[in-house]
N, C-alpha and C positions, 0 to 999 in steps of 0.2 A: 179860651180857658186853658191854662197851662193844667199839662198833666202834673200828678203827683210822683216823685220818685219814691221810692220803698229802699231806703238806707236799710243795710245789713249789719246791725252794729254788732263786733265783736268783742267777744268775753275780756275781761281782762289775761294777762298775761298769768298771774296767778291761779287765776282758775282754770285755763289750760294747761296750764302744767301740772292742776291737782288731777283732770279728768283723766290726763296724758299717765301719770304715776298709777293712778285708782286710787288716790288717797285714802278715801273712805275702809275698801276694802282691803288696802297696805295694814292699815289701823286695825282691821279686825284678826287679820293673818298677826299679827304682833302679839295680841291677845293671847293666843296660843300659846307663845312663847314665854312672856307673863307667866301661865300657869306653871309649865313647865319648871321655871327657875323656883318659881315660890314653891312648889310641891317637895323640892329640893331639902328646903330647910330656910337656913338665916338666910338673910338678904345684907346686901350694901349699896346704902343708895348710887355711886358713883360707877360700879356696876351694874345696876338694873338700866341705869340711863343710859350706857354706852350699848348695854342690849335691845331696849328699844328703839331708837333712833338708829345706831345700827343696822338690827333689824328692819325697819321702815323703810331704810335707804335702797336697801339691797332688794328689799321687795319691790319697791318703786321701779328699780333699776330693772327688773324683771317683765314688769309689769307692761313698762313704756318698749322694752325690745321687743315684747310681744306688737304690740301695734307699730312699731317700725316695720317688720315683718310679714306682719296684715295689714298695710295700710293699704293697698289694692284691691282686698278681699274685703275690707271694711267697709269699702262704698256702695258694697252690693247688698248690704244686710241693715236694714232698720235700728235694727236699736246700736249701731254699730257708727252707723253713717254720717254723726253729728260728733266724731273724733275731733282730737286738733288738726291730724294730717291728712284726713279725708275733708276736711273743709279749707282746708291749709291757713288755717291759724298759726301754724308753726312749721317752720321748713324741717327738710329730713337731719341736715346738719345741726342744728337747732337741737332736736330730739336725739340724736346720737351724743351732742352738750353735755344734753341732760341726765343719759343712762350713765356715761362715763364719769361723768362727777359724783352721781349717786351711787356706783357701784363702787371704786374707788374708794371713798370718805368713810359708806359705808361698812366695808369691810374693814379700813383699817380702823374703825370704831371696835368692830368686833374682836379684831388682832389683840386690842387693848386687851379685850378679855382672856383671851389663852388663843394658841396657835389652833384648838379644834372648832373651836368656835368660828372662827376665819374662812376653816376650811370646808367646814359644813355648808357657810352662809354660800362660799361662792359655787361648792358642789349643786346646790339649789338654785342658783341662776344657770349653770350651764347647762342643767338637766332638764331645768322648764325652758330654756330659751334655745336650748342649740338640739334637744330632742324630743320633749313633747310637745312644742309649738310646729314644727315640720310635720313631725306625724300624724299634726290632728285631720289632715285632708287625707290621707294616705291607709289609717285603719283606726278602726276602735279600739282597735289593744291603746290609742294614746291615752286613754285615760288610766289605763294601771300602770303606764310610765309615768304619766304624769303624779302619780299617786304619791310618788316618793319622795319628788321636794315638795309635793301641798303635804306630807306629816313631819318634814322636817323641823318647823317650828317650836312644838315642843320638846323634842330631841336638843336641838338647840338652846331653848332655856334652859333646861338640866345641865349642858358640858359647861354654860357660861361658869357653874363651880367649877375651878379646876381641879379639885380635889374628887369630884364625880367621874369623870372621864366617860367612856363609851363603858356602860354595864348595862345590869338589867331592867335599872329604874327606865332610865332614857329610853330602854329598846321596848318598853313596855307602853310607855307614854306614846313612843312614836307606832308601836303597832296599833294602838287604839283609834288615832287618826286615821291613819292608812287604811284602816275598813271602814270608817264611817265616810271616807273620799270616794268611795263609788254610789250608793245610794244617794248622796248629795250631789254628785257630778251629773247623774244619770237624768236626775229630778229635772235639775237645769237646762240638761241636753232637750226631754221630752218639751218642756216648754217652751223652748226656743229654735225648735224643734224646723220650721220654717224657714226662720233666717240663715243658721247651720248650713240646714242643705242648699240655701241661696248664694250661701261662698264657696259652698264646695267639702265641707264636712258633715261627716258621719259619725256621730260619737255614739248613738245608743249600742248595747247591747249587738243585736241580732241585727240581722241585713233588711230587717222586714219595717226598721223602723218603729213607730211604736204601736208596740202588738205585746201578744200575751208575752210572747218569747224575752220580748224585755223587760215590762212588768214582770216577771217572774224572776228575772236575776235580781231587780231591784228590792222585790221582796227578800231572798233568799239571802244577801247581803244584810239587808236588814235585821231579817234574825238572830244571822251567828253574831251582828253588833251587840248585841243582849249578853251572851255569855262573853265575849270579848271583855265586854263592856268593864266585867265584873273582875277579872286578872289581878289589879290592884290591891283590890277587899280579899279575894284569893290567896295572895301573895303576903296579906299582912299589912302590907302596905299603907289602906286607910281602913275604916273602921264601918258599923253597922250602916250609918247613916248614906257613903256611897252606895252599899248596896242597893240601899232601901232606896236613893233614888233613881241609880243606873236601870234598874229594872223596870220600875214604872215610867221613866222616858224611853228605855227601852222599848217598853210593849206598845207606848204612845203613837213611838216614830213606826215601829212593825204597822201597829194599825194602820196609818198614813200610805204607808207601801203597800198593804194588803187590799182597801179601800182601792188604789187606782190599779191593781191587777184585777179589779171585778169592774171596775168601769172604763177602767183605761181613757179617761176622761182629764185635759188637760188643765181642769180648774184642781182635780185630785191631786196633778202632778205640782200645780203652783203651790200647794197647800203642804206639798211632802219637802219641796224645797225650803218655805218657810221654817217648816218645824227643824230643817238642817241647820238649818242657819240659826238656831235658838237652842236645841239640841246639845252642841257641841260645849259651846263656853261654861254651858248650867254642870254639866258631867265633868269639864275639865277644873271646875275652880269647887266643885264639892268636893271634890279630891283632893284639893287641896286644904279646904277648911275642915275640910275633916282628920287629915295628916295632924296639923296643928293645930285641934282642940285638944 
């Protein structure tokens, strides 16, 4: 009886190059930016589209130098280990291809828009890519490096006006990101908490790992996200209705973080990541529909 061989069929080429990019999550990082521009004011369809696909490009292009650069470290970590280049679906020249044309195209998509826009886009790839991806084995400070091009995207919708330029809308858009990127980071880290330490990084908080001491900054983050939250409505900017609902996802997301500082319990921590990832776009686009009613 002949044995059975077990063929390894491989994905297509498209959809390693989406996993290889993160499409998915290129798309939701764009979303940000989205807000940003429409919180602005008028919109032009032929500049929003150079912003997002721009945008997209250069996230992508981020996204895939990250795993050029982990791709040794990917094969040690589960949810990591079924990359294109850790299965070698795709050679390294291949994926360098594909950064360089995405980064590229994409920026000068964004050039279109005005020179700070350009400059923003590529500031955020060289900040995720040539310093907070090194320093995520080396300290946990990478995640408040890293903090600064994960808020750049709405910063970035707002300059695509040229007429906005760097003021206080955009610094205000992008501080409110910037704090809600550590209680989201952290969430992530706790849960993934295994694999991390399986490549060689340490993202939580404290050295103890996940203990009170990090539950408790992730709480604490969470908090000041509440009044943070509200700068906008403070400033004038949007009207009752942000208030009314920064506050109540607000205290939602606190609960979330305050919930796994009494259990420290990593279903608590999946659950605080979820509401991250729900959190943001609901507070980022009432802002905006509330501007413009």
């Amino acid at each position: 009886m002949e044995s059975e061989e077990i063929k390894l069929v491989k994905p297509s080429k498209l959809k390693s190059y989406m996993v290889f990019t993160k499409f998915r999550l290129s798309a939701l990082v764009i979303l940000s930016a989205l807000s940003g521009y429409l919180f602005v004011g008028e919109f032009d369809w032929w500049e929003m589209t150079y912003l997002l696909v721009g945008g997209l490009l250069v996230t992508a292009a981020s996204n895939g130098s990250n795993q050029i650069w982990e791709r040794d470290l990917d094969k040690k970590m589960n949810r990591t280990s079924k990359r294109p280049l850790p299965l070698g679906h795709m050679s390294v020249n291949e994926a360098y291809a594909i950064v360089i044309l995405c980064l590229i195209s994409g920026t000068a998509l964004l050039l279109m828009l005005n020179l700070s826009s350009a400059l923003l886009g590529l500031g955020a790839f060289v900040s995720y890519v040539f310093m907070y991806t090194p320093m995520k084995r080396k300290s946990s400070w990478a995640v408040f490096v890293g903090a600064f091009p994960g808020a750049i995207p709405p910063l970035l919708g707002a300059v695509a006006h040229d007429e906005v330029g760097f003021g206080m809308i955009p610094g205000v858009l992008f501080f409110v990101q910037f704090t809600w990127q550590f209680p989201h980071f952290w969430a992530i880290a706790w849960v993934a908490y295994d694999d991390y330490k399986a490549g060689g990084f340490s993202l939580l908080p404290s050295k103890k790992g996940k203990s009170k001491e990090s539950a408790f900054q992730i709480v604490a983050y969470s908090l000041i996200l509440i009044p943070f939250s509200l700068i906008p409505w403070l400033l004038g900017y949007t009207g009752i209705w942000s208030m009314i609902v920064a506050t109540i996802f607000g205290a939602g997301f606190f609960l979330y973080a305050y919930r796994l500082f009494l259990t420290l319990d990593d279903k608590d921590a999946r659950k605080l990541m979820f509401a991250s990832f729900f959190y943001l776009p609901v507070i980022q686009f009432v802002y905006v529909f509330d501007r413009i009613i």
